[in-house]
C-alpha positions as CSV (number, residue, x, y, z in Angstrom):
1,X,0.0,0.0,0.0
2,X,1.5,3.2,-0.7
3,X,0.7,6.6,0.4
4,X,1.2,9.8,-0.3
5,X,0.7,13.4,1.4
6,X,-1.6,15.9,0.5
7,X,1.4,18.5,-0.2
8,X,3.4,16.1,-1.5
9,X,0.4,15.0,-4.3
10,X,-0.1,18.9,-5.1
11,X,3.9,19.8,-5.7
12,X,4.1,16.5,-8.0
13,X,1.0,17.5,-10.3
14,X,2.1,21.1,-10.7
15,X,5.6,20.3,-11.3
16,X,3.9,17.9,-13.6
17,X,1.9,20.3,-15.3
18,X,4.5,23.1,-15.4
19,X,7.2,20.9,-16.9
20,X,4.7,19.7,-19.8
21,X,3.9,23.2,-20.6
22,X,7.8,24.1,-20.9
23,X,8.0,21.2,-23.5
24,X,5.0,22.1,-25.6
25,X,7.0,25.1,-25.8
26,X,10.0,23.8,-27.3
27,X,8.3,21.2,-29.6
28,X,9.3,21.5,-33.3
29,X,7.7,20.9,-36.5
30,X,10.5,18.1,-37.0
31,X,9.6,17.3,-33.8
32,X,5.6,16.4,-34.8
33,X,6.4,14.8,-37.9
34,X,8.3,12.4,-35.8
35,X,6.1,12.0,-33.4
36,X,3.4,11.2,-36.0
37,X,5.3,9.0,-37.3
38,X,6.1,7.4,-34.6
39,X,2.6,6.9,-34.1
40,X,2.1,5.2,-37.2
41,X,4.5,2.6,-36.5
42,X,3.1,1.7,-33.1
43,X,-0.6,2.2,-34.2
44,X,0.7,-0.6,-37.3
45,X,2.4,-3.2,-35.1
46,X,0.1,-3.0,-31.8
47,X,-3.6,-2.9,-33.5
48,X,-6.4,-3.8,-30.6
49,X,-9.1,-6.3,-31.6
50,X,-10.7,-5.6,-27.9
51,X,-14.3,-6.6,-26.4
52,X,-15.6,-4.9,-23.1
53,X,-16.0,-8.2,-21.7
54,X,-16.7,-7.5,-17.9
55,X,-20.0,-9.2,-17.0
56,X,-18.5,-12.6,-17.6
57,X,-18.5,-13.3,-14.0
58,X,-22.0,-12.2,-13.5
59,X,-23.3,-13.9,-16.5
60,X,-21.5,-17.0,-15.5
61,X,-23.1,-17.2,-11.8
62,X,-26.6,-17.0,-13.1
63,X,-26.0,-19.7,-15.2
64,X,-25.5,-18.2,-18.7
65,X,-22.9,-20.1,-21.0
66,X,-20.9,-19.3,-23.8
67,X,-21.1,-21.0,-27.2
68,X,-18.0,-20.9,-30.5
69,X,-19.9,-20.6,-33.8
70,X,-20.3,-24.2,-34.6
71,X,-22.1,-24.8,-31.3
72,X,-19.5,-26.5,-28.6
73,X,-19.6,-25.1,-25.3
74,X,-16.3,-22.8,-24.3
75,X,-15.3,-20.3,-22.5
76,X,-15.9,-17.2,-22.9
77,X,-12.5,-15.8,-23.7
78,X,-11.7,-18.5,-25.9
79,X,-15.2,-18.2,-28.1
80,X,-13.3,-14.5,-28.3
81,X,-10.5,-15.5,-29.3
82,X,-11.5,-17.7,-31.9
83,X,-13.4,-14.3,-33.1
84,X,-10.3,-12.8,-33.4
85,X,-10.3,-10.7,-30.2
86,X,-7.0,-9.9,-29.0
87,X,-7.3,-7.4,-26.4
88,X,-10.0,-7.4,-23.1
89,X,-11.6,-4.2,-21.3
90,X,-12.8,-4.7,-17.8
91,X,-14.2,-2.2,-15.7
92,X,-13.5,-1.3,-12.0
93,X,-15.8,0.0,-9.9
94,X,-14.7,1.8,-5.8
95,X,-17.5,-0.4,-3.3
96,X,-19.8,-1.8,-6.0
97,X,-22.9,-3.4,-4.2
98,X,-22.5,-7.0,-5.1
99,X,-18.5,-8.6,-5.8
100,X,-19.0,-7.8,-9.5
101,X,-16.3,-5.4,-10.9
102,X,-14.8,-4.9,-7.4
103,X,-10.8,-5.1,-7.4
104,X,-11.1,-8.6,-6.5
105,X,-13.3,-10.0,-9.7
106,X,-11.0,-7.6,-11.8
107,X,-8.4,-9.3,-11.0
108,X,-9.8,-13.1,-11.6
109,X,-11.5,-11.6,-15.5
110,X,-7.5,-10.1,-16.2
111,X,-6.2,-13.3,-15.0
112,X,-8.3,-15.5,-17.4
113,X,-7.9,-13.1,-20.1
114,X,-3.9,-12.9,-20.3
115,X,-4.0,-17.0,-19.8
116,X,-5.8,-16.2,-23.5
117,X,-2.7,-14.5,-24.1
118,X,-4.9,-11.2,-24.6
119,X,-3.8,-7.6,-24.1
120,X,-6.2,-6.2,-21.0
121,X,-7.5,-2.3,-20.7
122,X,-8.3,-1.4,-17.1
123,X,-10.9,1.1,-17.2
124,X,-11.6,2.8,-14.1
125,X,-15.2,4.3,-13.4
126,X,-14.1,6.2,-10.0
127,X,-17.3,5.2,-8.7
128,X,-19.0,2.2,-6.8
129,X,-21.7,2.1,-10.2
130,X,-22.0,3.7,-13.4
131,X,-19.9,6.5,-14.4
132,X,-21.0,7.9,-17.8
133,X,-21.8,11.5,-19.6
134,X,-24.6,11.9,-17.3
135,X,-23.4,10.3,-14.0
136,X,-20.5,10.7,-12.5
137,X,-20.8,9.8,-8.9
138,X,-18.3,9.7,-6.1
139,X,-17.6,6.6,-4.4
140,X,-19.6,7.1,-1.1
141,X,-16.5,6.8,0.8
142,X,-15.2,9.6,-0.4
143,X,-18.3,12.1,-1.1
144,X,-17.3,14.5,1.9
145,X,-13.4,14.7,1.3
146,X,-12.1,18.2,0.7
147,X,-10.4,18.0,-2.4
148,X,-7.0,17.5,-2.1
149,X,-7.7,14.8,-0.4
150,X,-9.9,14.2,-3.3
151,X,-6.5,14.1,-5.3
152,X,-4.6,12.0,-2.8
153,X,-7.6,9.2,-2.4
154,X,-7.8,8.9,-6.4
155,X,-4.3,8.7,-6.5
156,X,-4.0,5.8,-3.4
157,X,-6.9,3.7,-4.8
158,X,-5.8,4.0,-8.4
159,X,-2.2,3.0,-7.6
160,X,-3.2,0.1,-4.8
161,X,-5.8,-1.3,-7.3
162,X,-3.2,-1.4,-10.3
163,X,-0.3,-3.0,-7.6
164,X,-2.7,-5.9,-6.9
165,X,-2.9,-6.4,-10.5
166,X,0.8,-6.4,-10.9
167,X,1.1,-8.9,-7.7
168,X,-1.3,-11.1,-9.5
169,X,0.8,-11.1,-12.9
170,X,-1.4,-8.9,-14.8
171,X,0.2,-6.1,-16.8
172,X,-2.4,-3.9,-18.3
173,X,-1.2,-2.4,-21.9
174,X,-3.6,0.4,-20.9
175,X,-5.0,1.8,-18.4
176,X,-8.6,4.2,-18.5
177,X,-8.3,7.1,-16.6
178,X,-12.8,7.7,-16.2
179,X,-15.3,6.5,-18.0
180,X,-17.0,8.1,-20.3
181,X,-15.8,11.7,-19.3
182,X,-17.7,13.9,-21.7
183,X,-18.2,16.5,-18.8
184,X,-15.2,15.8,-16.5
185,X,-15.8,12.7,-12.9
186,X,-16.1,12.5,-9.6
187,X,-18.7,15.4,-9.2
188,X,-18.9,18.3,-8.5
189,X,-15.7,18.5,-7.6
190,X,-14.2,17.7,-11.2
191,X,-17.5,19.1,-13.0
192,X,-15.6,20.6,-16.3
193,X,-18.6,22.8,-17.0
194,X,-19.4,24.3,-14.2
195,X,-16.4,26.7,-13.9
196,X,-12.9,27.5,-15.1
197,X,-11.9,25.9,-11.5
198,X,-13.6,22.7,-11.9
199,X,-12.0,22.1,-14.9
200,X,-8.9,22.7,-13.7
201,X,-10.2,20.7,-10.9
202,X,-10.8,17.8,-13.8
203,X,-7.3,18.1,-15.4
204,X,-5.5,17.4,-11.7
205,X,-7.8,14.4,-10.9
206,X,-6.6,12.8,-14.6
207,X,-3.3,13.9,-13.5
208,X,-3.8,12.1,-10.0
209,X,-5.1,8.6,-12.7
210,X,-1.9,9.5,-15.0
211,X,0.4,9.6,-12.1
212,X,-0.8,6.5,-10.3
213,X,-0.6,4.6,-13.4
214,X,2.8,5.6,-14.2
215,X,4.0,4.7,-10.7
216,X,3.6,1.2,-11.0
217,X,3.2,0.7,-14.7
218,X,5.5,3.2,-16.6
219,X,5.1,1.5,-20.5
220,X,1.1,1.7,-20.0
221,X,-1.0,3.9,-22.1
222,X,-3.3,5.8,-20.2
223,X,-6.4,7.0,-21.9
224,X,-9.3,9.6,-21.2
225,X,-12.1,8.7,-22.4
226,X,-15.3,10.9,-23.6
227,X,-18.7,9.6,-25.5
228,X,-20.3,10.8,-29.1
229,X,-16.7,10.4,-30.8
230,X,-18.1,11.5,-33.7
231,X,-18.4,14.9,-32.1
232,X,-15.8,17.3,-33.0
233,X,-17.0,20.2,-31.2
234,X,-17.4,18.6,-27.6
235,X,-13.9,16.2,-28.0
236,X,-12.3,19.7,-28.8
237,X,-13.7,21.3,-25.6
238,X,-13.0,18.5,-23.2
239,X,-9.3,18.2,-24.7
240,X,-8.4,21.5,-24.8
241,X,-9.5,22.5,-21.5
242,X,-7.2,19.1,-20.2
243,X,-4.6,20.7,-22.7
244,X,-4.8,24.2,-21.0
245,X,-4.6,22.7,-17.3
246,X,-2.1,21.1,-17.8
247,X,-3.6,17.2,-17.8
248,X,-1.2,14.6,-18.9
249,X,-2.4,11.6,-21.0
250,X,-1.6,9.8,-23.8
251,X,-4.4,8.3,-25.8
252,X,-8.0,9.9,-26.2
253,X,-10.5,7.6,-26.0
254,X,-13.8,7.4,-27.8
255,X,-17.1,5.7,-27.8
256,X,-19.2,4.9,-30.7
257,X,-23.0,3.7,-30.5
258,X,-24.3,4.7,-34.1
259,X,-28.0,3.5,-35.5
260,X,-28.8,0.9,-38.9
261,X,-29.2,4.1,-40.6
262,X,-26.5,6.3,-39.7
263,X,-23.5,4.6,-38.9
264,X,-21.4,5.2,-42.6
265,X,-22.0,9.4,-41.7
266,X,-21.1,8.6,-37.7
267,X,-17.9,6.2,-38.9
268,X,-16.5,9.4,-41.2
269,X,-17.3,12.0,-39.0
270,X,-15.4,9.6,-36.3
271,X,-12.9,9.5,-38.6
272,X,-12.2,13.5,-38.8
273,X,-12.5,13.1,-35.2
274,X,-9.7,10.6,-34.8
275,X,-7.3,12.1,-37.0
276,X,-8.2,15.9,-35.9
277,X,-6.6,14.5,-32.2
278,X,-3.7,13.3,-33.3
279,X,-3.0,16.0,-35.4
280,X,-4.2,18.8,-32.7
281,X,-3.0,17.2,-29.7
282,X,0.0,14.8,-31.0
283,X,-1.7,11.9,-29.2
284,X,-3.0,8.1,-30.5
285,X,-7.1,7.3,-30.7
286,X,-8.8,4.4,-29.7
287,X,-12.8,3.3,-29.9
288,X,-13.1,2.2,-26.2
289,X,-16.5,1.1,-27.2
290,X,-18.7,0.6,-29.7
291,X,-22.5,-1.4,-30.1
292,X,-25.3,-2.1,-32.0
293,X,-28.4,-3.4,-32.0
294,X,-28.3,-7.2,-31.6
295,X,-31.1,-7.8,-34.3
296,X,-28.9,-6.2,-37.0
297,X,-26.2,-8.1,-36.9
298,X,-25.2,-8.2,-40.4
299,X,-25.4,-4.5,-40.8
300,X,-23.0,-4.4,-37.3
301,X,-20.8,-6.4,-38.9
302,X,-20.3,-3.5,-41.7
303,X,-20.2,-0.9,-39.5
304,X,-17.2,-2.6,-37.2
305,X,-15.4,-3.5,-40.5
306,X,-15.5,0.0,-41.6
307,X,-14.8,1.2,-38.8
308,X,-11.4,-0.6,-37.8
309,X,-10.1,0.1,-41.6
310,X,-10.9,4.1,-40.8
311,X,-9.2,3.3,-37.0
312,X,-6.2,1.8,-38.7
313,X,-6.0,3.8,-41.5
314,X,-5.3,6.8,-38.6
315,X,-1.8,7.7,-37.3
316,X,-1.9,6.5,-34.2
317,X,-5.0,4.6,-34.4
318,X,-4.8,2.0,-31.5
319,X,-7.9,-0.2,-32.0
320,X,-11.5,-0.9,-31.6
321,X,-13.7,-2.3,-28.6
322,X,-16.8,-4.2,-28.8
323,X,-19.1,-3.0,-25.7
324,X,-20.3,-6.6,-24.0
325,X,-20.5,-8.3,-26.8
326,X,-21.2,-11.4,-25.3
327,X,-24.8,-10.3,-23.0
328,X,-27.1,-12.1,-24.8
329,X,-31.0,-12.9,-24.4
330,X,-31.5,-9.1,-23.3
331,X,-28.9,-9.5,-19.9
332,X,-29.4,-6.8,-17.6
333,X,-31.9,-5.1,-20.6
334,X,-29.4,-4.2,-23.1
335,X,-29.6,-5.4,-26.3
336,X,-27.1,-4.1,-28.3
337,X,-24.9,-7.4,-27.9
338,X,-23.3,-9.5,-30.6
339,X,-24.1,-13.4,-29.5
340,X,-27.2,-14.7,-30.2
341,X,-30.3,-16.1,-27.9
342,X,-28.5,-19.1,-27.7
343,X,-24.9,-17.8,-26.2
344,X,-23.1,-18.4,-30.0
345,X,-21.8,-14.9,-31.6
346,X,-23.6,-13.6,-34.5
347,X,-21.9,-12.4,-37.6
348,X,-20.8,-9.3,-36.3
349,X,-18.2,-10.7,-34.5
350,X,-16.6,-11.9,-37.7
351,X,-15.6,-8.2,-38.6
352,X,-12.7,-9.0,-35.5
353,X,-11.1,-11.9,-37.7
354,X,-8.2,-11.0,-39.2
């Protein structure tokens, strides 16, 4: 368990902030046309085939089970696998209610996905439920804190939850600073649009994530992550105001949830998205999720295919995530799935197989 003081956390995440200013500073044009290409080559070489894959364990306890194409029982990572999926999301909730996505489950889902031999993407929700555009609730435990112990508690749980993983053998490739961050977490405190403080408020929690994550896993990526990443106007805002304050990441993280009769106009405008990041920000893109509705699996399957070519086709394009693809038979009401009534994928998973 490590800790760190309250002044101590401040003085790292200005000296953080001010020393990544002094840099932008001095960045050439040479500079960014390295960089981008440097992005390139990684985005080439390292290209996520990823499912969102955390209510395994749940699904498993109430009896649900997991089916490859041709209709043998397995499990569920390796009916994924066989789909092509090389790389496993799992989210992380503070005190959630039941065991499911507490540190603890985490740790068993990572442990069964690297025996896969797949990449793993913590994604930390800073809550004990939920966290999304529209809720963004502090772990009860730490709704009264003043907020630099705010900063210091983030910091503590972020690094103690990432060192169990690491003493368990797990070594996340990247590691999701919020979830779903279209209007900053851990409210009000880190409420981006409620004032120029609380976004600044914002930038030092994702510096408190960034931090953490560095601390005990230096090579991982650490991502923010906002919704609509077709839309150029909100990304721009969140970003630059991180940008501004001083935030430190290093992938911005999108999710995608077009309609049967949309998705070709959402995938391009994603696509401007993506490569307006890299190119305003000098940082690599990911789809941190994506969905569809179940029923229109065929016309899924053309909107994942499209979009990994546009995702690849980016500098610095990481990879694409399938939201839960395995919840099947309406689990938990959602329905925008990729396995059939029967627990066997449907043909949308085939746009993973490469």
């Amino acid at each position: 368990m490590r800790k760190i003081t309250a002044l101590s956390a401040a003085v790292v995440l200005c000296l953080g902030m001010s020393c990544q200013k002094e840099g932008a500073k001095q960045q050439s044009g040479a500079t960014d046309a390295a960089a981008t290409s440097k992005l390139k080559t990684e985005a080439t070489s390292t290209f996520a085939y990823g499912s969102d894959a955390s209510w395994v364990t749940q699904m498993e306890a109430s009896g649900k089970k997991f089916y490859n194409s041709s209709g043998t029982q397995q499990d569920l990572f390796t009916v994924l696998k066989g789909k092509g999926i090389t790389a496993i999301r799992l989210r992380v909730w503070v005190n959630p209610s039941s065991t499911y996505n507490s540190t603890a489950d985490v740790v068993a889902k990572a442990q069964r996905a690297a025996a896969a031999g797949m990449s793993i993407l913590i994604d930390f929700h800073y809550s004990d439920t939920w966290a999304d555009p529209g809720n963004q609730t502090k772990p009860a435990a730490w709704a009264s804190l003043d907020f630099t112990t705010l900063m210091n508690t983030m910091y503590n749980y972020t690094y103690n939850t990432l060192t169990t993983l690491k003493n368990a053998g797990i070594t996340p490739t990247w590691v999701q600073v919020g979830n779903e961050t279209s209007d900053g977490m851990l409210w009000q405190d880190g409420r981006a649009s409620v004032s120029a403080t609380n976004f600044k408020n914002f930038a030092w929690l994702v510096n408190s994530g960034y931090n953490a994550t560095k601390a005990v896993f230096p090579s991982a990526k650490v991502i923010v992550h906002v919704a609509n990443g077709f839309n150029n106007t909100t990304t721009r805002w969140i970003f630059d105001g991180l940008k501004a304050n001083g935030a430190s990441w290093d992938i911005c993280g999108f999710s995608i949830y077009p309609t049967t009769s949309n998705w070709a106009s959402i995938n391009s405008q994603c696509l401007a998205n993506m490569q307006d990041m890299v190119s305003r920000y000098g940082k690599q893109v990911m789809i941190c999720e994506a969905g569809m509705d179940v029923t229109a699996a065929t016309t899924c399957k053309s909107f994942l295919t499209d979009l990994i070519t546009k995702t690849k086709s980016v500098s610095g394009g990481l990879g694409v995530f399938y939201w839960e693809p395995e919840a099947y038979a309406s689990w938990q009401g959602y329905t925008m799935g990729a396995f059939d009534s029967t627990g066997k994928p449907t043909v949308a998973m085939d746009a993973f197989v490469h």
